[in-house]
N, C-alpha and C positions, 0 to 999 in steps of 0.2 A: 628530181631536183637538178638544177643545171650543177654543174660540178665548177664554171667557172662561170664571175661575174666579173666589171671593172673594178669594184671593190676588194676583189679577192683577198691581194696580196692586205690590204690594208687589217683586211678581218684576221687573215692567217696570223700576220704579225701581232695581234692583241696581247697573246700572253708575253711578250718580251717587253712590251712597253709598260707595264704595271709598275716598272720603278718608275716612270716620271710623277707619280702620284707620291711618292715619296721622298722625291727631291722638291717637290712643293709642300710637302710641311716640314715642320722644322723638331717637333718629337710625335710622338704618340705616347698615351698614355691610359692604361685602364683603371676606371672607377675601383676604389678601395674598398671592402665590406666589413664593417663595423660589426662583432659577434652581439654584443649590446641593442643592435638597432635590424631589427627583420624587416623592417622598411627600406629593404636597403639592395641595390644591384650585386649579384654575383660576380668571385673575381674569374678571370678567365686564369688556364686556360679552359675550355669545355669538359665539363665533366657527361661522360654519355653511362656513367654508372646510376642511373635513374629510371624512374618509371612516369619518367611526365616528359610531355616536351619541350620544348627549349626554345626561347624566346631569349633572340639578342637587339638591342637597339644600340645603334652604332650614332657617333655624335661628336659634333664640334661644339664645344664647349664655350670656347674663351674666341670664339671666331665667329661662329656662324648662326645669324640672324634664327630661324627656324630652331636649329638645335636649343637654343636659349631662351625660347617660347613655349618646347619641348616639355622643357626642365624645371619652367615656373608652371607650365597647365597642366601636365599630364601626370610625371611623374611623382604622383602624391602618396600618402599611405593610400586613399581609395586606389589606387593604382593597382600596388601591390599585393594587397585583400581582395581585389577583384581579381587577379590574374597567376597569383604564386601557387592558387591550388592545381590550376591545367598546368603550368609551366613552369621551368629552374629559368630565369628569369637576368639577363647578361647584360653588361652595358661595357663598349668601346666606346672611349672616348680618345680623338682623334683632336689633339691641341697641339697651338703653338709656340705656346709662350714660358711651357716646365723649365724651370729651372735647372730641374735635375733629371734626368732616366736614365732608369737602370737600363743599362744595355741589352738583357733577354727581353726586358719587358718592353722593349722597341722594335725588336724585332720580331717579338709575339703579337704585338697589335697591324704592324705592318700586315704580316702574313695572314689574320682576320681581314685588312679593309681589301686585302689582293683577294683573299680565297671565297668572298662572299660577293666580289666584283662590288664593289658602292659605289652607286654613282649621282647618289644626291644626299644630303644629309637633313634633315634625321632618316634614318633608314633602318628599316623592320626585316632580320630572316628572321624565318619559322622552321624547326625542321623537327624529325619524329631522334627519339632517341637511339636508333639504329645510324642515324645520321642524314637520312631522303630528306631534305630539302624540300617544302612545297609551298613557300613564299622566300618573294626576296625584293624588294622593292621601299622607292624613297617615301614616307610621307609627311612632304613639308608643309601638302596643303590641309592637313589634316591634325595639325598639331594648336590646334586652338582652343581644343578643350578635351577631356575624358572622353565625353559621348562622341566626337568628330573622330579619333582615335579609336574608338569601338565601333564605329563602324567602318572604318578602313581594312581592323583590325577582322571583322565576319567577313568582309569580301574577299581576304586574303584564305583562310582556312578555308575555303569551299573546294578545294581540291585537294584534301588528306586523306579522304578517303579513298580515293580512287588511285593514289599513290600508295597506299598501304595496300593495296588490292594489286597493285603491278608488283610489287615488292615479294609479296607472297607466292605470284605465278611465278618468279624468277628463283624462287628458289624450291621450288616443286620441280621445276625442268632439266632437262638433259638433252646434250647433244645440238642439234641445229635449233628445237623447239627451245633449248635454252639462251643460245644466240637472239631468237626472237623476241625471248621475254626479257633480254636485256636488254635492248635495241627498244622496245617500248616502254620500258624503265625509266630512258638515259634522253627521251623524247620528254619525259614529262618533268624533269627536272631545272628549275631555275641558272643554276649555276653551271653555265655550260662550260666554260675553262677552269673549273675545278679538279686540281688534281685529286680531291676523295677519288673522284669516278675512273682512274687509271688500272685500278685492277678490272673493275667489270669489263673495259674495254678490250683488252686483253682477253679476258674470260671467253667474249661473245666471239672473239677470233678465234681462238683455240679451242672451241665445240663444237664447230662447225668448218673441219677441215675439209670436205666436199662440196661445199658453197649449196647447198642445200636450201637456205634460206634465202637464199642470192643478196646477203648481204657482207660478203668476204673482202668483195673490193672496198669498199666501205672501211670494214675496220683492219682492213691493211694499212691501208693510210691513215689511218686512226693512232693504230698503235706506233707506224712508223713515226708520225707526227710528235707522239710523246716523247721518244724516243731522243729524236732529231732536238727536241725542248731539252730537254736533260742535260745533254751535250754541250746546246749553246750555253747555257748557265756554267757550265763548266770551263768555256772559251776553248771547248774543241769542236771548232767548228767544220774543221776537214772529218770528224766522225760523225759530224751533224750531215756534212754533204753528202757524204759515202751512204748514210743508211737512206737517202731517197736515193742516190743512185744504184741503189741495189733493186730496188723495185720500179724502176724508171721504166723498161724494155716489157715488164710484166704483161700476159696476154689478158688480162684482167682489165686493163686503161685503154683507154681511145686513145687515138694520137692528140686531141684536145688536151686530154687529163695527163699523158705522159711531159706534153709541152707546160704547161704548170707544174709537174715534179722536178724536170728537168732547170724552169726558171728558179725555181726552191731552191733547189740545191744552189746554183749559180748563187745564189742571196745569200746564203750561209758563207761559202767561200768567199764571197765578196767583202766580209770585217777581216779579211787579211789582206795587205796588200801585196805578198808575197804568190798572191794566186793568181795575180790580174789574167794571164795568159788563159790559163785553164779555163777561168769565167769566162772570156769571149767565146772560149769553144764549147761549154755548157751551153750557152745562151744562142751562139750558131745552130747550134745542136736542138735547143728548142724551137726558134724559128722556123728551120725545114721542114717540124712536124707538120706546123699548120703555120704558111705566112698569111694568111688572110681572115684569124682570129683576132680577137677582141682584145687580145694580150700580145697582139703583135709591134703595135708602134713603141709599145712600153719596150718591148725586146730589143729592138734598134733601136731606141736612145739609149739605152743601157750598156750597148754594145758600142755604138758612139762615143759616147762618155770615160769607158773604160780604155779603148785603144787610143783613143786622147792623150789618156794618161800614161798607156805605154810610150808612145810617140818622144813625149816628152823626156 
């Protein structure tokens, strides 16, 4: 797999932009469950103390078109009768116009529409009570009646078994064979920027300290990468640059792939403007690797841009 593309930087950045989804609604808020009415969605947050799995439908309510067609065709007692035996049975609803939210409960809904990535609403995960994820996806063209639903709803389960089966080899293994089977685990999973999966990631690095699997370099920057996330949530971003500069020089990278850890970095120190200097020589510093890569012109206008700013 190429290690860079011209989209890179834009994919890499994904998990820090999840708030703009949240600066475009104005609350969130989860369906309430009535003890009276078994007709009725679960409140979050997820209970994984079950032996069934777990079916969330996330949804704009008071907004959005599909969700609202959702909610008059689908979501019926036949719904619930049909589906509450396989599943605990969830509903996020992502509205605008609450009046009132309680403040955990906004940033509990949040942290569902980030961690399950939605990107269209109405929108279906599926995942096993263990927590493996093996649907996650919109479907709004599918929400016109029960039976359109159900069958959305089989094309989505056709890969639980064979994820309950990666699940099992991963925890039967040891050593590099268990880096494997987590690396094949983490392949089959919907939710790829989901922090659930930051322990295994980790896991598959530290089993395989002789690169055995020859997948070390991999979850070096894996883990570095979490790491680096954490950090910038925190707004330290000189500890978010230091830990890819720590593995920048590593004989494990290409000068391609060192020239992408090194522009990293430069990006992290970049939301300070007290670094400006540093960044031109991070970003120099990537250049020299490879000036005739595909991340090169972006590098010189970045470097452009920034002693600009010194100048001034």
């Amino acid at each position: 797999k190429k290690f860079y593309n011209k989209n890179y930087w834009s994919i890499m950045m994904k998990k820090f932009i999840y708030i703009a989804i949240f600066l475009l609604l104005m609350s969130c808020q989860t369906t309430k469950q009535s003890a009276k009415d078994k007709y009725h969605f679960l409140n979050a947050p997820i209970d994984y103390r079950t032996k069934k799995d777990i079916m969330i439908i996330f949804t704009g309510s008071d907004w959005d078109e599909f969700s609202q067609k959702a909610r008059e065709n689908i979501f019926t007692p036949e719904f619930f009768e049909k589906y509450s035996k396989q599943f605990d049975i969830y509903n996020i609803d992502v509205v605008r116009n609450a009046e009132t939210v309680d403040k955990k409960v906004l940033e509990e809904n949040y942290k569902y529409f980030s961690d399950y990535e939605v990107t269209g609403l109405p929108y279906l995960a599926l995942e096993t009570n263990s927590g493996s994820v093996y649907a996650a996806d919109s479907f709004e063209t599918d929400c016109e009646s029960l039976d359109s639903f159900d069958a959305f709803l089989q094309s989505q389960i056709s890969e639980r078994d064979a994820i309950i089966a990666l699940e099992k080899k991963m925890n039967e293994t040891k050593g590099f064979e268990h880096t494997i089977a987590i690396d094949n685990f983490l392949k089959t999973q919907k939710l790829k920027n989901s922090s659930r999966y930051n322990s295994l990631v980790f896991e598959a690095f530290e089993s395989d300290p002789e690169n055995k699997s020859g997948l070390r370099k991999e979850y070096l920057l894996n883990t570095t990468w979490i790491e680096a996330t954490r950090l910038m949530y925190k707004n330290d971003a000189r500890a978010a640059a230091d830990a890819f500069l720590q593995i920048a020089d590593d004989s494990l990278f290409t000068k391609l792939e060192r020239q992408v850890i090194y522009y990293t970095a430069a990006h992290c120190l970049a939301s300070k403007q007290e670094n400006n200097a540093e960044v031109v020589a991070l970003l120099k510093k990537a250049l020299e690797l490879k000036p005739d890569s595909e991340l090169a012109p972006e590098i010189k206008s970045a470097m452009q841009n920034i002693s600009q700013r010194l100048a001034e």
